[in-house]
N, C-alpha and C positions, 0 to 999 in steps of 0.2 A: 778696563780703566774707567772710572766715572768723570761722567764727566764735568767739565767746570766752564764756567763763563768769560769771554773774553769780551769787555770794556776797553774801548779804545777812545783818544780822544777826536772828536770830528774833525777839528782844524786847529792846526800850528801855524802862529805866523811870527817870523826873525826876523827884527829887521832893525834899523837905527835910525835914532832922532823920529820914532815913529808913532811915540807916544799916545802926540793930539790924535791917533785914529782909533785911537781905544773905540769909542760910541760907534764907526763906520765897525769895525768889527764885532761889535757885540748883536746890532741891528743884523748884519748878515750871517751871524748864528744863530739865535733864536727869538730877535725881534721884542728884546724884553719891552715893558712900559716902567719899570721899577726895578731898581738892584740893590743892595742889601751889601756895603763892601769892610772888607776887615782887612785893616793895617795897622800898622805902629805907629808909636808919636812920629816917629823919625821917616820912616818913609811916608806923613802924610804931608809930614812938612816939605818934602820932594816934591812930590809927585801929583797930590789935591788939586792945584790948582789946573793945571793942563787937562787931568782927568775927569776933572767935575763940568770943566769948562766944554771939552768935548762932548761926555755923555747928554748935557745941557743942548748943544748944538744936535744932538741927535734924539730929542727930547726924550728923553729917559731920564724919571726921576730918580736918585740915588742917596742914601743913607749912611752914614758913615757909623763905623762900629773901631773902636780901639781893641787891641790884640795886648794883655798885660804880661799872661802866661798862659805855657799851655796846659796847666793842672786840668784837672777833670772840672775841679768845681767855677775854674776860670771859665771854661769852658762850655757846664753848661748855663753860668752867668749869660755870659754871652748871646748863646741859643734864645732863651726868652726875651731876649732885647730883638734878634732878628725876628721869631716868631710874630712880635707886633708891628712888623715892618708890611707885613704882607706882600712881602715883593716874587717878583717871578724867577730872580738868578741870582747866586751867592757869589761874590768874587773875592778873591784873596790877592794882594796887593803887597808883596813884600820878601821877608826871607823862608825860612823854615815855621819858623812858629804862625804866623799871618797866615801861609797859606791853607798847613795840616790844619790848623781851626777853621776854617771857613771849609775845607773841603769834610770834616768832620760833622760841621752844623748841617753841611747840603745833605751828608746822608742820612742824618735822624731825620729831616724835614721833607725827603722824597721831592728836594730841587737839583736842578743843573748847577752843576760851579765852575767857573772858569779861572786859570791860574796865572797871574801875573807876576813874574818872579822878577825881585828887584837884584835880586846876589844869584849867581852862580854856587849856592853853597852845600845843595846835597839834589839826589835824584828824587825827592817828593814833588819836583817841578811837573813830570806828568802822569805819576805814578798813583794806583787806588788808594796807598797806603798813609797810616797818618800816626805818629808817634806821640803817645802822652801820656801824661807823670800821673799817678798813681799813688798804690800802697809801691810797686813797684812799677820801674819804667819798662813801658813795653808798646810794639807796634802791630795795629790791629788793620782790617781791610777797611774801608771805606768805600767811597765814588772816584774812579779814574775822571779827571778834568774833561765836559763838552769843551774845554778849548784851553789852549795855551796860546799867550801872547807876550813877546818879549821885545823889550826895548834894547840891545846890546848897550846904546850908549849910558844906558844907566846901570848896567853889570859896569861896566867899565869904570867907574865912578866909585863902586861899593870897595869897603875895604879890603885892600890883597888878601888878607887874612881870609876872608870868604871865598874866594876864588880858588884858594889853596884846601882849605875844606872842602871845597866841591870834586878837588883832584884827590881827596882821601875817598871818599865817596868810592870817588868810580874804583882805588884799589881794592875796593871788600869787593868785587866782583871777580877778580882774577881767585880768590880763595871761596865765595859763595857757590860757585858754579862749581868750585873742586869738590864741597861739602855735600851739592846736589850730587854729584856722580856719585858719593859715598853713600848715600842714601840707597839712591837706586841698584846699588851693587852688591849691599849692606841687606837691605831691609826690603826691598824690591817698590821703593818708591817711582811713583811715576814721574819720570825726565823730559823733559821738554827740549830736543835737542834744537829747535830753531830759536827759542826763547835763551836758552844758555848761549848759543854759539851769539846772538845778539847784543847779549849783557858781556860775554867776551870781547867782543869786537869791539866795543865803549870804551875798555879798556884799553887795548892793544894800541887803537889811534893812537889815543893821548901817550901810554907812554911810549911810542915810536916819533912822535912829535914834541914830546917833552924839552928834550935837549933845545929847541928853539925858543923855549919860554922863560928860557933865564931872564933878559932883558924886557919881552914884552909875548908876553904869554897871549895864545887868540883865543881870546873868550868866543868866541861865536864855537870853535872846533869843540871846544867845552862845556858850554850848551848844550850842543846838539848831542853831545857824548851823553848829558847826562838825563837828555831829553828820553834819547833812544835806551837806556837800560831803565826809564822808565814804563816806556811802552812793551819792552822783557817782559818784566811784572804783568803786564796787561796782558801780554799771550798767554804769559804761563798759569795766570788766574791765582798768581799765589807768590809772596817775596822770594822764592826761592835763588833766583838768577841773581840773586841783589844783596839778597843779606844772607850769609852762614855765621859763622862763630866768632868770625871779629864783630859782626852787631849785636849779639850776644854780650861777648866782652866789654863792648862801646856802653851797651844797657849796664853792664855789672857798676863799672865806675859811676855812673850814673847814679845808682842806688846806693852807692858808697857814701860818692863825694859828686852831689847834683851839677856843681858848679865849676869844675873841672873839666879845659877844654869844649871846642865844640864838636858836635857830633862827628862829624867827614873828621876829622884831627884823629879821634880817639879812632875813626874805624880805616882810617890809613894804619896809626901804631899799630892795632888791632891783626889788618893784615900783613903784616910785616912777622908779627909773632906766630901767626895762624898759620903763612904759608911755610916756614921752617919746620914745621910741625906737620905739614902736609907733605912736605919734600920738594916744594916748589922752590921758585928762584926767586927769595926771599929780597937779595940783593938788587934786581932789578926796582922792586918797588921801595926802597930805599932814594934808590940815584932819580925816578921820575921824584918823589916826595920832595928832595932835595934841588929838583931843577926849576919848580916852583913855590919856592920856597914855604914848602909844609913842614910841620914836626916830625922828627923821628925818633924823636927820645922823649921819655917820660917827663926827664926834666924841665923840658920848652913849653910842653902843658900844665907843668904844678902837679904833675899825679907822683906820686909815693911811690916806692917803690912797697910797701906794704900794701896799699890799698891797689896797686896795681897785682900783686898777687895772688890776693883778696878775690880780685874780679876774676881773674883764670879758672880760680879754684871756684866760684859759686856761677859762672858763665852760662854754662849749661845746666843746673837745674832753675832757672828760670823761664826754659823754655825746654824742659823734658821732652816732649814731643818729639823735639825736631832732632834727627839725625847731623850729626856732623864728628868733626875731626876729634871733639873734643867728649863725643861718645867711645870713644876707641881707648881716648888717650884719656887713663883718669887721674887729672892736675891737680897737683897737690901744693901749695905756696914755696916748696923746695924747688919742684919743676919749673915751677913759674919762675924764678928769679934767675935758676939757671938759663931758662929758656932766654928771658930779656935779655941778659947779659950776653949768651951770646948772640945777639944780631944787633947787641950795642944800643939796644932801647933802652937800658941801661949802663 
C-alpha cells in the first residue's frame, strides 16, 4: 500500500456567543502578528466588528480580503492581494466559498489557515479539500485547517437553507463510502476502514436523530457531524469517505447549469439517485432530507429533468479515475430519467 499523508487539524473549538475569542484562539495556535482574512460582503457585515475588535485586543494586525467567486481566476486575483499582505495565517470566515479560497491561497503560499464556518452548509468546514470552477467544476486536495472555530450562535442565525445543505452533505457519505468498497473490491483500491466507518458514523447520527429536527434541528450535532467526515478525509488522505458519485453528479449539474442549487442540495438528490443504484436504502435518505427540510426533487432546485440526465450520463467521465457505482453502471439519459422517476426525484 503506499503510503499517504494524514493532516489533521490541531484544535477545534464549539462553542456559543464565543465569537470575541477569536484573537485568544488564534494567539494559542500559532501566536500570529498579522492575518490575512477572506469573507463575503455579507458575513463581514456580521461578523467584522467583533472579530477585528478582538483580534485588535490580542494585537494581531489583520487584513481583510472580499471572497466574490470561487473561479480560478477569482481566485488567483485574490492570492496576489494576500501575497502583499505578508502576514503569517490565512483565515477564512464564512460559508463554502470564503473558506475553500482562503484554504486554497494557504496552500500555494505554504501558510497555516484556520476555518471559521459561518453556515453549517457542507464538510469543507475541516476538510483538505477545496472545490473550484473551472473549464470544468472539480475538487482538488489542498491544506486540512491548523484550526477550526465555531460560533454555533451564528450557524443558528444562517439561512435554514444552509443547514439543510449541510444535511445533503453528510447524505453523499452513506453512498461514497459504498463507492469506496466498490473500488477496493473492484479494482483493489486501497480502503480505509477507520476513515469509512467515521464518515459513516457522520451520517448514521444525523439521520437517527433527524426525526427531531423538524421543529428545531441541533446544529451543534450537525457541526460536529460534518466536522468529523471532514477529518475521514484527513485520515484517509484522499475524498474518498466523502465524495463518490453523487459529487460527481453534484460537479455534472454544475458544469451544465453553474447556478442550480447549492452544492449539499444537489449531492443529497445526488445520493438519493446513487443509492438506488447501489441497492442501498434509498428511502431512508429521503425521510432524513425531508425532516430538515432539504430538497428531494429536482424541481425544488430548478434542475431539468434534461440537464439532470445530462449529468448522470457525463458524471463519471469527469472524473475517470475514480471508481464508483456509476463505473459498472453505464447511464444513459433513458436510465437516468427512469432512475429519477422512480425514487420520485422526479
Amino acid at each position: 500500500m503506499p503510503s499517504h499523508v494524514m493532516e489533521l487539524p490541531r484544535k477545534i473549538v464549539i462553542g456559543e456567543k464565543n465569537i470575541s475569542d477569536i484573537g485568544t484562539f488564534l494567539v494559542g495556535l500559532s501566536n500570529p502578528k498579522k492575518v490575512s482574512i477572506v469573507s463575503g460582503d455579507q458575513v463581514r457585515k456580521i461578523a467584522f466588528k467583533k472579530v477585528a475588535s478582538s483580534l485588535s485586543d490580542s494585537e494581531i494586525k489583520n487584513v481583510w480580503h472580499l471572497s466574490k467567486s470561487n473561479d480560478v481566476a477569482s481566485v488567483k486575483r485574490t492570492l496576489e492581494q494576500i501575497k502583499k499582505d505578508k502576514g503569517d495565517l490565512i483565515v477564512g470566515i464564512g460559508g463554502g466559498r470564503s473558506v475553500d479560497i482562503a484554504k486554497m491561497i494557504a496552500f500555494t503560499l505554504k501558510k497555516s489557515f484556520v476555518s471559521i464556518p459561518t453556515s453549517a452548509s457542507h464538510d469543507g468546514i475541516a476538510s483538505p479539500f477545496v472545490s473550484l470552477r473551472g473549464d470544468k467544476p472539480y475538487s482538488i486536495i489542498a491544506t486540512a485547517p491548523l484550526g477550526v472555530f465555531v460560533d454555533i450562535e451564528i450557524l443558528k442565525k444562517a439561512p435554514r437553507k444552509l443547514l439543510a445543505s449541510g444535511c445533503g452533505d453528510l447524505m453523499a457519505k452513506v453512498t461514497a463510502v459504498r463507492d469506496w468498497e466498490l473500488a477496493r473490491d473492484n479494482i483493489g483500491e486501497y480502503f480505509g476502514t477507520y476513515a469509512a466507518n467515521l464518515a459513516s458514523m457522520s451520517a448514521k447520527i444525523v439521520i437517527d436523530n433527524s426525526k427531531n429536527f423538524k421543529r428545531n434541528p441541533d446544529v451543534r450535532m450537525i457541526v460536529e457531524a460534518l466536522i468529523s467526515s471532514g477529518v475521514a478525509a484527513c485520515i484517509a488522505g484522499s475524498s474518498r469517505p466523502c465524495s463518490g458519485a453523487e459529487h460527481l453528479f453534484s460537479h455534472a449539474v454544475d458544469y451544465l447549469e453553474p447556478d442550480v442549487g447549492l452544492h449539499g442540495e444537489k449531492c443529497g438528490i445526488g445520493a438519493i439517485l446513487i443509492a438506488k443504484l447501489q441497492g442501498q436504502d434509498w428511502k431512508r435518505i429521503i425521510q432524513m432530507l425531508k425532516n430538515v427540510g432539504a430538497p428531494t426533487t429536482a424541481k425544488e432546485i430548478g434542475l431539468s429533468s434534461r440537464t439532470l440526465a445530462k449529468a448522470l450520463t457525463i458524471a463519471q467521465s469527469l472524473r475517470p479515475e475514480r471508481y464508483t457505482i456509476l463505473s459498472q453502471v453505464k447511464m444513459n439519459e433513458e436510465k437516468a430519467i427512469a432512475l429519477a422517476k422512480s425514487t420520485g426525484v422526479l
